[in-house]
VEXLUMVEX-819635 format. One record per residue (C-alpha): residue in three letters; x, y, z. Coordinates in steps of 0.5 Angstrom, whole numbers, padded with zeros to 4 digits, always signed. Example, Ala and Ser with C-alpha at 12.3 -4.5 7.8 and 13.67 -1.06 7.14 Angstrom:
BEGIN
ALA+0025-0009+0016/SER+0027-0002+0014/
***
This chain:
BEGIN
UNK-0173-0307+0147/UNK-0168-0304+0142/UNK-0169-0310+0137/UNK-0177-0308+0135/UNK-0174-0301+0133/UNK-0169-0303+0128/UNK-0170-0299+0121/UNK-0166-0306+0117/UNK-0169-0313+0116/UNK-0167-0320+0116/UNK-0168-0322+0109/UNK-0166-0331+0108/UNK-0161-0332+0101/UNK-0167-0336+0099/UNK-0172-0330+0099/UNK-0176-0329+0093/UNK-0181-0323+0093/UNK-0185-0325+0086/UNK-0186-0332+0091/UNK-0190-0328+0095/UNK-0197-0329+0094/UNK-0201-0322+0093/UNK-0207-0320+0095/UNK-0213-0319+0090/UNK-0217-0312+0091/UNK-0222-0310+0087/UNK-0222-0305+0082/UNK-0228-0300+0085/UNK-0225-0302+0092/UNK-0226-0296+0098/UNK-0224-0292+0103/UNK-0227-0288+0109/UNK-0223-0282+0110/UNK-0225-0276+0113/UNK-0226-0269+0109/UNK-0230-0262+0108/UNK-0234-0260+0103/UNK-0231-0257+0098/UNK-0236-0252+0096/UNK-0243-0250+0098/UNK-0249-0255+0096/UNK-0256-0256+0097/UNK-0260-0263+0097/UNK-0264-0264+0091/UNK-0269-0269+0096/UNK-0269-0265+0102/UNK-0267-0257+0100/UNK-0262-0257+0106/UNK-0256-0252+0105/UNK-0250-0255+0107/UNK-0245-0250+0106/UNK-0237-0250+0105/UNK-0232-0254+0110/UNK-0237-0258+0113/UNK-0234-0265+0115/UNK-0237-0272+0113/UNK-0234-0279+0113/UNK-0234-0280+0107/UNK-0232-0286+0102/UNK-0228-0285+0097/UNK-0226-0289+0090/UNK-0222-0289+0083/UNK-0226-0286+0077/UNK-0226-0292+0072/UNK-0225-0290+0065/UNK-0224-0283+0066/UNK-0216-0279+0068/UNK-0213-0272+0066/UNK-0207-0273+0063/UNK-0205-0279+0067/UNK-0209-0276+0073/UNK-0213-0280+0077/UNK-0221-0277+0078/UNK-0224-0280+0085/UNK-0230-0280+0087/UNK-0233-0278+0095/UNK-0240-0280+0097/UNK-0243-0277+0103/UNK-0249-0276+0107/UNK-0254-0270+0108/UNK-0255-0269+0115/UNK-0263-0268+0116/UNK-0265-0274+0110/UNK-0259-0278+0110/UNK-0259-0278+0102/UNK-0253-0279+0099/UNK-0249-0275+0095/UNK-0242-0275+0091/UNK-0238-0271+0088/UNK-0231-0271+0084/UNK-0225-0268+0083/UNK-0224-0263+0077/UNK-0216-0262+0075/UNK-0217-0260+0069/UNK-0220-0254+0073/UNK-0217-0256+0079/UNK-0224-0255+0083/UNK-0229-0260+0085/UNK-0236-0263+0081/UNK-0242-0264+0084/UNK-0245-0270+0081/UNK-0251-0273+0084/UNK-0255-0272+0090/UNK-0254-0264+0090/UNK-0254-0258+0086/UNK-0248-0253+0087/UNK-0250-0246+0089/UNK-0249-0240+0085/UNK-0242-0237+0085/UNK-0242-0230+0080/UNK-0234-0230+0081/UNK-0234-0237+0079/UNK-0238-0236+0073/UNK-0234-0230+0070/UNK-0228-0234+0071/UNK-0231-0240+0066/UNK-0234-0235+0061/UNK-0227-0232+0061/UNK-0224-0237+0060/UNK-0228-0239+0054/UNK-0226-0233+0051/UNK-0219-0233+0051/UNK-0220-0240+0049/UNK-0224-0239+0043/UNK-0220-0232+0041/UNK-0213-0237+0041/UNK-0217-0242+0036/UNK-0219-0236+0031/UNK-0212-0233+0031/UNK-0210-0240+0029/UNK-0214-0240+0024/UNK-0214-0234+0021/UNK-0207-0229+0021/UNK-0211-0223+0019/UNK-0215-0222+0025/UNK-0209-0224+0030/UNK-0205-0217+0027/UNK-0211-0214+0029/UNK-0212-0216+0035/UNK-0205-0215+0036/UNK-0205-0207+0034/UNK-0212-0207+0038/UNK-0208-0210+0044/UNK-0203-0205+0043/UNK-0207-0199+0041/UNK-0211-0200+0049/UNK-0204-0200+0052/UNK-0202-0193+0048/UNK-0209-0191+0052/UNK-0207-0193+0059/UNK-0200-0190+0058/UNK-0203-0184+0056/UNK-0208-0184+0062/UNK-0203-0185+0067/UNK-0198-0180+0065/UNK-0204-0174+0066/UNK-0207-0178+0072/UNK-0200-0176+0074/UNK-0199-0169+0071/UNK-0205-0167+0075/UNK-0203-0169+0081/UNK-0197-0167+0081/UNK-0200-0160+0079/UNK-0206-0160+0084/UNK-0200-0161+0089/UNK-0197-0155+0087/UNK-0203-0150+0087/UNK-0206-0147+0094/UNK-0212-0146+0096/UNK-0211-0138+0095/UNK-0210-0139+0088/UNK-0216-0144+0087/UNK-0220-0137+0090/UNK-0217-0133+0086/UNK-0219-0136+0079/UNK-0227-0136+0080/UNK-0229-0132+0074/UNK-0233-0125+0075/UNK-0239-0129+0073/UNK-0238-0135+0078/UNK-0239-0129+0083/UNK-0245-0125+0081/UNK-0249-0132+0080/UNK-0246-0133+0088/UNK-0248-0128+0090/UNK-0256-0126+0086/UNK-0257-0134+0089/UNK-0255-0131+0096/UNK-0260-0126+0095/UNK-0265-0129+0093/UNK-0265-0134+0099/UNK-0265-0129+0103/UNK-0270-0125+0100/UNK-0275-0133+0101/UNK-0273-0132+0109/UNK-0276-0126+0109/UNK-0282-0128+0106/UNK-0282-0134+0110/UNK-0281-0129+0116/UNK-0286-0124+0114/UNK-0293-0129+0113/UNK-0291-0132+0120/UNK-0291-0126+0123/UNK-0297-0122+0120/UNK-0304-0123+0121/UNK-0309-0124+0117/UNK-0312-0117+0117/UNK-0305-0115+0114/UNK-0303-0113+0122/UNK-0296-0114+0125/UNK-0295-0118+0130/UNK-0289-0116+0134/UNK-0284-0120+0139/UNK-0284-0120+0146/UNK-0276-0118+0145/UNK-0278-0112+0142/UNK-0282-0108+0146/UNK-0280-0103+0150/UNK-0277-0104+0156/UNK-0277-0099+0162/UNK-0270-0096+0164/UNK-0269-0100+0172/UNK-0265-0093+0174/UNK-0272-0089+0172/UNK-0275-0093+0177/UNK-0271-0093+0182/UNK-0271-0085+0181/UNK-0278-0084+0182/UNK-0279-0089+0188/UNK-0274-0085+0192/UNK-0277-0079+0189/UNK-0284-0080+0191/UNK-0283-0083+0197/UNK-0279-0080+0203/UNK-0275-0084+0207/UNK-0274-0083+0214/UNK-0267-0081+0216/UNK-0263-0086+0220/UNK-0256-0083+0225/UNK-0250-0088+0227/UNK-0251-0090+0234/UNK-0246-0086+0239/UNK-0242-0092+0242/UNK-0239-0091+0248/UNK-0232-0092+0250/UNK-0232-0098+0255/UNK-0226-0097+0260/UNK-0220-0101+0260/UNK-0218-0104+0266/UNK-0210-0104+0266/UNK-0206-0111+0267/UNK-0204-0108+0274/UNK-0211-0109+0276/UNK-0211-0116+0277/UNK-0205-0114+0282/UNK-0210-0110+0286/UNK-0206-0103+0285/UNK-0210-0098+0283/UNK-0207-0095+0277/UNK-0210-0087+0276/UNK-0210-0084+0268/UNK-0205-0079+0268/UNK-0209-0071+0267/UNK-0207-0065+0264/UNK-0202-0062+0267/UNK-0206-0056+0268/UNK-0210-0060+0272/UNK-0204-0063+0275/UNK-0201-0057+0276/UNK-0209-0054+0280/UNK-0209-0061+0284/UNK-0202-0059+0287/UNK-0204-0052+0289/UNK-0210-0055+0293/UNK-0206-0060+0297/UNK-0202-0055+0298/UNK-0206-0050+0301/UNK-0212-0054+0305/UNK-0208-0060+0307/UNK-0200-0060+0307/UNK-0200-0067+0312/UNK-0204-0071+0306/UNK-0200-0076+0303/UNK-0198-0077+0296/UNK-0201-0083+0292/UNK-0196-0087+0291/UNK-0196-0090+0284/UNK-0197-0098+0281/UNK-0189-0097+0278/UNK-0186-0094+0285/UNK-0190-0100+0289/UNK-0188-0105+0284/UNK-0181-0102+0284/UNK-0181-0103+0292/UNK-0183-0110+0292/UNK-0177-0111+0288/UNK-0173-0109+0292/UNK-0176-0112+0299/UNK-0175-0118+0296/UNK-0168-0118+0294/UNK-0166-0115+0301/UNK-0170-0121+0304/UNK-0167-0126+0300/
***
């Protein structure tokens, strides 16, 4: 394998190359490449556009008799795609840019034009300066006098800003005139004046009569009213219910002692009087502390 890939050939001593017999090609040979259009078209014999970057197989030759400074022209011919017309166009690299020659028609380019005729301009103005020195010392002192006008421009563009930088905008309402002020103000008086002209044909009637807004009318006070209707109407006279307080049960009661509420002591001191004198055999309640305090002391003794 490695012998296919060598770079160098085996050339015999007795190698000629001038006996090599060379192979004849016509002159106007072709070839078939593969590109995009250069420009945008439109065929002369069906009106199909066909716009920039359009690929074609195309074929392409040698322009005979024509070269630019010993640059060859070629020629590329393609087909429309709707009616198959052929179409050519060649290069141009005196204007490094293409022309179309036959079959079709080159859309109109405005920045293409005004390259051309710019161009031609420039190249007629050179020829008459050639020709005639004065008339290039004067389009050399109008070139020179357009400058001066441009310098100058750009240094009051500068001034300018430098200065608008500068000022606020406090003092920019300061330097409005008297007269600025009064026009101001009489065109705002004015418009005010056309509103309520406005206003006053709106709401006027056509006998002259005012018509007035429901806004305006006279509302009556709601604390008046209330007033009144409590005035004019006597409303019955309503008393807080008495609530009777419910007797509380003491926690002792759901150990089944009767737990008594304490009275005053006059009365404590009545009671004692009364036992006493009726009957002195009665025993005395034993109260929930003494009960509970006697449980206690059971239950240590049992234990």
């Amino acid at each position: 394998m490695s012998e296919r890939k060598v770079i160098n050939k085996y050339y015999p001593p007795n190698f000629d190359p001038a006996a090599i017999p060379r192979r004849k090609m016509p002159k106007d040979a072709q070839y078939k490449v593969r590109l995009m259009t250069p420009f945008s078209m439109r065929c002369e014999t069906c009106g199909e556009y066909v716009y920039k970057g359009k690929k074609f197989n195309a074929r392409k030759e040698v322009v005979e008799g024509e070269m630019y400074h010993a640059i060859r022209i070629f020629r590329f011919y393609i087909r429309c795609p709707r009616c198959s017309a052929e179409i050519t166009f060649k290069t141009d690299p005196k204007n490094t840019d293409y022309v179309a020659e036959h079959g079709a028609v080159r859309n109109f380019e405005p920045w293409r034009e005004e390259r051309i005729t710019g161009e031609e301009e420039k190249k007629a103005k050179e020829e008459e300066e050639e020709n005639n020195p004065m008339k290039a010392l004067e389009n050399r002192t109008e070139d020179s006098k357009r400058e001066m006008e441009i310098l100058d421009a750009l240094d009051e563009i500068r001034t300018r800003n430098a200065r608008n930088e500068r000022v606020d905008a406090d003092d920019i309402l300061d330097k409005l005139t008297e007269e600025d002020k009064t026009v101001v103000w009489s065109q705002l008086s004015r418009e005010e004046e056309e509103d309520e002209e406005l206003a006053r044909s709106i709401f006027h009637t056509t006998d002259g009569e005012s018509v007035k807004r429901l806004m305006e009318d006279d509302e009556p006070d709601p604390i008046e009213l209330i007033s009144s209707s409590a005035a004019a109407v006597s409303l019955p006279a309503f008393s807080a219910p008495v609530q009777t307080k419910k007797r509380k049960d003491n926690a002792f009661s759901s150990l089944g002692v009767l737990v008594k509420k304490k009275k005053p002591d006059d009365q404590v001191v009545a009671s004692r009087n009364a036992g006493t004198s009726d009957c002195p055999a009665k025993a005395k309640p034993v109260s929930a502390l003494a009960a509970l305090g006697s449980y206690d002391s059971d239950s240590d003794g049992s234990e």
